[in-house]
C-alpha positions as CSV (number, residue, x, y, z in Angstrom):
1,X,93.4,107.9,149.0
2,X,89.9,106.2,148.8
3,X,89.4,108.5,145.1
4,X,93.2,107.2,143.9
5,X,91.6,103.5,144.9
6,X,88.5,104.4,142.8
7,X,90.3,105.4,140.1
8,X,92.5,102.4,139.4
9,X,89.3,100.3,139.7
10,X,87.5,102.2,137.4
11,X,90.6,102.2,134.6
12,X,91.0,98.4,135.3
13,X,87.1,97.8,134.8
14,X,87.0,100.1,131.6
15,X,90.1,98.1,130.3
16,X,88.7,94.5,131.5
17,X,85.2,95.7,129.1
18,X,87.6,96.6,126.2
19,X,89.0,93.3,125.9
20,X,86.2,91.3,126.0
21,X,84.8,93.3,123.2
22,X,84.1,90.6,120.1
23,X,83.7,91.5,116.5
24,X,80.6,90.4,114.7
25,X,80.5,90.2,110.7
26,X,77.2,91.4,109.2
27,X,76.0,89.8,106.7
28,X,76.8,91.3,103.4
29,X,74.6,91.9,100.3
30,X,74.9,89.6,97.8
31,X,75.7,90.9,94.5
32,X,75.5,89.1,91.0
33,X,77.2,88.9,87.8
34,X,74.8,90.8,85.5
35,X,73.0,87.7,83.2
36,X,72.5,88.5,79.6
37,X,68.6,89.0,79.2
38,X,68.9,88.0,75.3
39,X,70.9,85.9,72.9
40,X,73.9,87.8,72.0
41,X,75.1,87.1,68.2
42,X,77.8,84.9,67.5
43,X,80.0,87.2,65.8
44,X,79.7,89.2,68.9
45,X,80.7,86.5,71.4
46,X,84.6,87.2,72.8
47,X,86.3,83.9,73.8
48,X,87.5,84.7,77.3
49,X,91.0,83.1,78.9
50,X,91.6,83.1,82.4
51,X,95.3,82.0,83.6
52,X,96.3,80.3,86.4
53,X,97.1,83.5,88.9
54,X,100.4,84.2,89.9
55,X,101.0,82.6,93.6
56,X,102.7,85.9,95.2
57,X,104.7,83.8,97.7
58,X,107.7,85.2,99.5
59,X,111.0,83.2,100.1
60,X,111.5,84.8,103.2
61,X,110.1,81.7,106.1
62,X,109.6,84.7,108.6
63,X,107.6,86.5,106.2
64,X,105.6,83.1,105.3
65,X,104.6,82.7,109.2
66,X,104.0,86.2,109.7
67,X,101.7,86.8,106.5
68,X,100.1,83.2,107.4
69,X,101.2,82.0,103.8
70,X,101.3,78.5,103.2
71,X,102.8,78.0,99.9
72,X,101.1,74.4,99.4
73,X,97.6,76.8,99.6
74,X,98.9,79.5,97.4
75,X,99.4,76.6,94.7
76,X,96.2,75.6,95.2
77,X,94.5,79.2,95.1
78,X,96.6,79.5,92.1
79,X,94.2,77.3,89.9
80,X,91.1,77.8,92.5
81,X,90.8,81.1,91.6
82,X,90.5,81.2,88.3
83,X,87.7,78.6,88.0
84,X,85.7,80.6,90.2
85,X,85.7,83.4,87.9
86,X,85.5,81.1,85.1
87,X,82.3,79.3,86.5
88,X,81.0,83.2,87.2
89,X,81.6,85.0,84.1
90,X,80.4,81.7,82.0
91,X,77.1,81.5,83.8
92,X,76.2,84.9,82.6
93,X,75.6,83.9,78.8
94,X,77.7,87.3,78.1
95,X,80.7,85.4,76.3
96,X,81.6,82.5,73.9
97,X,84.2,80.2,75.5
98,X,85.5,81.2,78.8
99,X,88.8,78.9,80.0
100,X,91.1,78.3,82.6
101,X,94.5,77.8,81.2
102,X,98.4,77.9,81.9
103,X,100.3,80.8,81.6
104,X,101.3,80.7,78.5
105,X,98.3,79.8,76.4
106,X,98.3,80.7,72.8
107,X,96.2,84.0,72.6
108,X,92.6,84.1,72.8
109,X,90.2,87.3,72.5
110,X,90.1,88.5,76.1
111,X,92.8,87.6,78.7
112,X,92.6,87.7,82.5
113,X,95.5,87.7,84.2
114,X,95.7,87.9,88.2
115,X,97.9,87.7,91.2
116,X,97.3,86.7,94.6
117,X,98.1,90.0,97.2
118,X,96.3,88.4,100.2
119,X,94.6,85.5,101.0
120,X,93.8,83.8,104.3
121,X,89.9,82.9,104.7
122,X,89.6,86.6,106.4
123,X,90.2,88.5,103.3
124,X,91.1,88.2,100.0
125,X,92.8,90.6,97.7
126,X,93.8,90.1,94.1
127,X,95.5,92.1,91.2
128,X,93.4,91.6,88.0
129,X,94.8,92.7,84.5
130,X,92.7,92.2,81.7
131,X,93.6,92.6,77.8
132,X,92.3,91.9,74.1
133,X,93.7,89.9,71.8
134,X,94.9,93.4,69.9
135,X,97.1,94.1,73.0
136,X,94.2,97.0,74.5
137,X,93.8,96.6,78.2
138,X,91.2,97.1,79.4
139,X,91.9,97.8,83.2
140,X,94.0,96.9,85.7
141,X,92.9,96.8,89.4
142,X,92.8,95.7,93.1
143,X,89.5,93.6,94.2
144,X,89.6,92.6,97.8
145,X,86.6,91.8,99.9
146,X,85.9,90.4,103.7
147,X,84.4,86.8,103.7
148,X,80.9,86.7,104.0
149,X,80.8,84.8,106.8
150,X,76.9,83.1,106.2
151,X,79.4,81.0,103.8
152,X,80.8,79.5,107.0
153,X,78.4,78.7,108.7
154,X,76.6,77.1,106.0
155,X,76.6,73.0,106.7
156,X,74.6,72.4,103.1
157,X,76.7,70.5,100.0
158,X,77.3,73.5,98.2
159,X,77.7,76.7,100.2
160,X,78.1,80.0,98.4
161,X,81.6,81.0,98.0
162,X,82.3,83.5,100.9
163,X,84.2,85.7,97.9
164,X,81.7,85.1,95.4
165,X,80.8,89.3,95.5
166,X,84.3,89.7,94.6
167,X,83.8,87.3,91.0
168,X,81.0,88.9,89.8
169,X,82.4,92.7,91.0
170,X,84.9,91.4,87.8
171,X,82.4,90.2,86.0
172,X,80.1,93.3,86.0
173,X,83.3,95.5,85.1
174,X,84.4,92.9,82.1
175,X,80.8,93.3,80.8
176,X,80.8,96.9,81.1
177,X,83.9,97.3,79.5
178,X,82.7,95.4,76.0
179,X,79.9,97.3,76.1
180,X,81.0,100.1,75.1
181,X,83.4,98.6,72.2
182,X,81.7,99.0,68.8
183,X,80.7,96.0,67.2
184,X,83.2,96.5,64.9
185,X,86.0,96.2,67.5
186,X,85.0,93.1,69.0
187,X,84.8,91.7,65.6
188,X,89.1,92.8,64.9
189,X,89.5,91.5,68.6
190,X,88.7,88.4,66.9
191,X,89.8,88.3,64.0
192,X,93.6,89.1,65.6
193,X,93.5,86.9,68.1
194,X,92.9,83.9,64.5
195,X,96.2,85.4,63.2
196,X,98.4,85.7,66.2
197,X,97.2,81.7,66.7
198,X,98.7,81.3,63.3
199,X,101.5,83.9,62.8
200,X,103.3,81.7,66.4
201,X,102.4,78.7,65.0
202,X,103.7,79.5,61.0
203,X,105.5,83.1,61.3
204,X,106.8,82.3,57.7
205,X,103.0,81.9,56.2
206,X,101.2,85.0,58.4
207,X,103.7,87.2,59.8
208,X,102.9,89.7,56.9
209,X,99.6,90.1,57.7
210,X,100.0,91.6,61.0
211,X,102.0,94.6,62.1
212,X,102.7,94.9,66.0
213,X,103.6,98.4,67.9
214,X,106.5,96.8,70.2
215,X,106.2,99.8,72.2
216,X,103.0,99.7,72.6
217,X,102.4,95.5,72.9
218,X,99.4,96.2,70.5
219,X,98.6,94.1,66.8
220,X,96.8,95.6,64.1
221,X,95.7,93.7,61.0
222,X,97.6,95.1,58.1
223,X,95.9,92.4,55.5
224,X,93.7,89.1,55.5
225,X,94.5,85.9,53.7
226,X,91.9,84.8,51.2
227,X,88.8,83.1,52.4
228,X,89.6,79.7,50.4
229,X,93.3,80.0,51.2
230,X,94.5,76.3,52.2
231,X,97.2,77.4,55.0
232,X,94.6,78.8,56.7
233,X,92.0,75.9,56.2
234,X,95.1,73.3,57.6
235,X,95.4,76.2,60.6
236,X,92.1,76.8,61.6
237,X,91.9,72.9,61.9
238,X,95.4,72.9,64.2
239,X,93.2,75.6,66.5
240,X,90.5,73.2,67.0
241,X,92.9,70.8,68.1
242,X,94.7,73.4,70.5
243,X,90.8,74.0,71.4
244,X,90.7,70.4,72.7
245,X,93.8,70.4,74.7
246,X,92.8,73.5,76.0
247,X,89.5,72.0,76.8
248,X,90.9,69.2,78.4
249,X,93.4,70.8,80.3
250,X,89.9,73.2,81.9
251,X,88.3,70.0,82.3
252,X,91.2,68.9,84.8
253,X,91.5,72.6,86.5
254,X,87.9,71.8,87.2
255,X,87.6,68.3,88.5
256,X,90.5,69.5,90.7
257,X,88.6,73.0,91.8
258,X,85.7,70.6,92.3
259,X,87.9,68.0,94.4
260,X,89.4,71.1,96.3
261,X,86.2,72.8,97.5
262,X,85.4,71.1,100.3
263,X,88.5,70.9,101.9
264,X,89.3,74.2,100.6
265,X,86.2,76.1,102.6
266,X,86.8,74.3,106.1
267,X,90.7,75.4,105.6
268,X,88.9,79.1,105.2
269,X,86.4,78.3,107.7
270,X,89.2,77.1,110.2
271,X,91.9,79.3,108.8
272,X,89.2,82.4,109.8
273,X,88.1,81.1,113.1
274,X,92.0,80.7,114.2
275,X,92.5,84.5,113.0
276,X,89.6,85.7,115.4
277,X,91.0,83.8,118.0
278,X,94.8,85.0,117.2
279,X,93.1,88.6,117.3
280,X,91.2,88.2,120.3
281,X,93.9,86.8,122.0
282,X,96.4,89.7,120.7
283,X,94.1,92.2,122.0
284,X,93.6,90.6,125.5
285,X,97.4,90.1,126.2
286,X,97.8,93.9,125.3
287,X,94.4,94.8,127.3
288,X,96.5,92.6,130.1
289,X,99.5,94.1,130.3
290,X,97.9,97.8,130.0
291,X,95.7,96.8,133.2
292,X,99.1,95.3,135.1
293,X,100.9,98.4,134.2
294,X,98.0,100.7,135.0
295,X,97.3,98.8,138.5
296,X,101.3,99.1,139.6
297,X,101.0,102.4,138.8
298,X,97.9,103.0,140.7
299,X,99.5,101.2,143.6
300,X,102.6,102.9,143.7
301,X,100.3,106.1,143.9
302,X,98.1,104.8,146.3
303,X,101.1,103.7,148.5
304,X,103.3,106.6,148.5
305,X,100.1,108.7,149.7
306,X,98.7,105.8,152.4
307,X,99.0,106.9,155.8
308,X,97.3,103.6,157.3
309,X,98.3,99.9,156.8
310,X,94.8,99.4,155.1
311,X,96.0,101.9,152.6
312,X,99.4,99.8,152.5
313,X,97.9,96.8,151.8
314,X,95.7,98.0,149.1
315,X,98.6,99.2,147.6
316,X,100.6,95.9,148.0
317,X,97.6,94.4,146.7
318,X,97.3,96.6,143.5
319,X,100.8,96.0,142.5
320,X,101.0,92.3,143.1
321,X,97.8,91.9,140.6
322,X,98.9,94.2,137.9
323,X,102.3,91.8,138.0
324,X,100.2,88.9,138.0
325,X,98.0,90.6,135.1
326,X,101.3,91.1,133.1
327,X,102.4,88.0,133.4
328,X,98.9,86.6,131.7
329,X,99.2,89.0,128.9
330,X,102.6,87.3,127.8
331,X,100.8,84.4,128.8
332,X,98.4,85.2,126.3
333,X,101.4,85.9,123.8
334,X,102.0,82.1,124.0
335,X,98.5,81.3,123.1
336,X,99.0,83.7,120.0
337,X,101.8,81.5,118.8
338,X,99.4,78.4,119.1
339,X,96.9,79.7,116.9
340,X,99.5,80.4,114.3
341,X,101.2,77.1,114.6
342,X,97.6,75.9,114.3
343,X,96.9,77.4,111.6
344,X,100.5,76.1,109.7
345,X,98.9,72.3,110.7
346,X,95.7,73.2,108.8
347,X,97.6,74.3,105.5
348,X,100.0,71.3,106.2
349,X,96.6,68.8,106.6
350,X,95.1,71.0,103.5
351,X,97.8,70.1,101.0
352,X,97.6,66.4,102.1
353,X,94.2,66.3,100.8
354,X,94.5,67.9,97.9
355,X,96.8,66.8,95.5
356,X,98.0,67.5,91.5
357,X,96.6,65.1,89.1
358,X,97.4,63.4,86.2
359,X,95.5,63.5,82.0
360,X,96.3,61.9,79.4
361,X,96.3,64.2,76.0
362,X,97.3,62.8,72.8
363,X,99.2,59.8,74.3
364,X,101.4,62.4,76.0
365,X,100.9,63.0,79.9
366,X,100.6,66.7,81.3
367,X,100.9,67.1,85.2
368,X,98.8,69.7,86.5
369,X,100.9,71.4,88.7
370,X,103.6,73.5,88.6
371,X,105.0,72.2,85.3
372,X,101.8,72.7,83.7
373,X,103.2,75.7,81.8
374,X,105.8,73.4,80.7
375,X,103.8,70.8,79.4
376,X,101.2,73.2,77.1
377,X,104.5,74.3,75.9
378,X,106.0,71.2,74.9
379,X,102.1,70.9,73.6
380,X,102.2,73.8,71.4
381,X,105.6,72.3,69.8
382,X,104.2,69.2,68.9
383,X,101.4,71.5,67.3
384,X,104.3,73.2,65.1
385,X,105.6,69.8,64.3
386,X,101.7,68.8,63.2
387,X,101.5,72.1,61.2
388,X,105.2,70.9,59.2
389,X,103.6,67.8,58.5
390,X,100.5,68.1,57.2
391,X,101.7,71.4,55.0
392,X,105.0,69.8,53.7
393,X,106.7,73.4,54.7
394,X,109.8,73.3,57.9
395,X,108.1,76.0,60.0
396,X,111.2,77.7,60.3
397,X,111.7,78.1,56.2
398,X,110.7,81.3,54.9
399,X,108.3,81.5,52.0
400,X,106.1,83.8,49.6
401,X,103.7,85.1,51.4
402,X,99.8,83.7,49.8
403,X,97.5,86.0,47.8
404,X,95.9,88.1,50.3
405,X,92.5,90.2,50.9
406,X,93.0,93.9,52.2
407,X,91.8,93.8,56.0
408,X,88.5,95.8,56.6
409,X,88.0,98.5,58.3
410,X,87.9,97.4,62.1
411,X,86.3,100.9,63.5
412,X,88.8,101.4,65.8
């Protein structure tokens, strides 16, 4: 009897150390987007896009609670996002122009598109396509990375991002990726990406000087316009002014990355301290109930073998704690559900602080929010309408295609 006592002791002791058991983060190793140690040449320099990322957020409410999604967050992240990788790729001297813009942003030399898988101050994970202006991808792929928790408990005005190995991961692999284009390539990537601006904006003046593999989603420059030709003067002048929407409309997605931050890292800070706590708490209402169950089982043994009202009582005593132990693990299931609801009143506080705003562009107002998309369309029509009358020619109206210079060879 005494060894059968023993025993449940030492299984409750072993599962009591279990649960107290607390995960520490290490520190990680930083890494750093690769900075160019020269100049590179202007001819050389790709323009890069990066979109507002696609939000990922379920309809289902259960799902939403489960996942710990807050769709006002996900909005945000949406536009957060990209000017991280933005900020990363453009500090690296690698690349000419590097923009955050809306979805459907006229084509620019390199693309990055990306969608949210995961995201919850614990971990993020994101889908990353990126392609050329000639329709080339260049990869698609899963990043994801554990915060680097030093991020957190840094108090100072600008704390490193605790994803920031994550951005320049990307970064490194963009760079690798152009470096082994020829020189040749990168100069077709640009030299497309000019004529798909103006085949959408005049199909009727530069659709012939373009062919495009529909199968494939891939352009190749079939023939260039002449040098002096005056629809191209008028449209390269149209692209500067796209340029300068665009411009302003990264300007915004920046004041408001820069307006988000510091709400936005003590929602990750909180949002990852409530997760450790839901955790711990999860694992000690299970570490409960196995210890209640292990103890009535222990003193049901323990009883049916006592012979003496010592060994009774021991047994009475086992059972009535590994009830009570029970009873505080589903106890402990209660405290789960605070942290979560906790955690929905931090998103709910997030999204009070940080709110869409409001610029004026050509006496016409864009919204930065979920119309954005919307407005840069409606922008891009009033281009069209600029084109039709400064050239005299309804953009719709077919005409003669202008003399034309045969396209070069674009090594690839």
């Amino acid at each position: 009897m005494n060894r059968s006592i023993a025993l449940v002791v030492l299984a409750a002791a072993t599962l009591v150390t279990a649960g107290c058991v607390t995960h520490e983060t290490r520190p990680q190793a930083r890494i750093n987007a690769t900075q160019a140690s020269q100049e590179i040449p202007q001819e050389q320099l790709l323009d890069v896009a990066v979109h507002l990322f696609d939000e990922n957020t379920p309809k289902d409410e259960k799902q939403l609670e489960k996942e710990h999604i807050f769709p006002e967050v996900r909005r945000a992240e949406a536009r957060y996002f990209p000017m991280q990788i933005r900020n990363t790729l453009e500090g690296t001297g690698h690349w000419g122009q590097v923009r955050v813009v809306p979805a459907d942003a006229a084509a620019l030399d390199v693309q990055i598109a990306g969608k949210i898988i995961e995201s919850n101050g614990q971990l993020l994970r994101i889908d990353i396509t990126v392609v050329d202006a000639t329709g080339r991808q260049w990869f698609k792929r899963e990043y994801q990375q554990t915060a680097d928790t030093r991020s957190y408990k840094d108090q100072s005005g600008q704390p490193r991002d605790p994803f920031q190995n994550l951005y320049s991961t990307l970064a490194n692999d963009l760079l690798a990726y152009r470096q082994q284009l020829p020189v040749a390539d990168l100069a077709n990537v640009r030299r497309v990406s000019e004529l798909r601006f103006a085949k959408d904006l005049a199909p009727y003046a530069f659709e012939t000087y373009l062919t495009q593999d529909k199968k494939k989603a891939t352009y190749q420059v079939v023939r260039l316009p002449a040098d002096d030709d005056p629809l191209l003067v008028r449209m390269d002048r149209i692209r500067e002014r796209d340029y300068a929407l665009i411009d302003t409309v990264n300007e915004h997605y920046s004041l408001f990355a820069d307006n988000m931050s510091e709400p936005y890292t003590n929602w990750r800070r909180y949002s990852y301290a409530e997760l450790e706590a839901e955790d711990e708490a999860k694992r000690s209402a299970l570490t409960r109930k196995l210890l209640g169950a292990a103890a009535i089982v222990g003193g049901l043994v323990v009883g049916s073998e006592a012979n003496t009202y010592a060994g009774q009582a021991a047994a009475t005593g086992a059972i009535f704690g590994g009830a009570y132990a029970i009873k505080s693990g589903f106890d402990k299931g209660a405290e789960v559900k605070m942290h979560s609801d906790s955690l929905k009143q931090l998103g709910e506080s997030f999204q009070a602080e940080v709110q869409p705003m409001v610029v004026e562009v050509e006496g016409r107002t864009l919204q930065l929010k979920g119309t954005a998309e919307e407005q840069y369309h409606e922008w891009r029509r009033l281009l069209k309408e600029l084109y039709e009358n400064e050239t005299g020619v309804p953009v719709q109206t077919p005409a003669a295609a202008p003399p034309a210079a045969p396209a070069p060879n674009s090594g690839g």
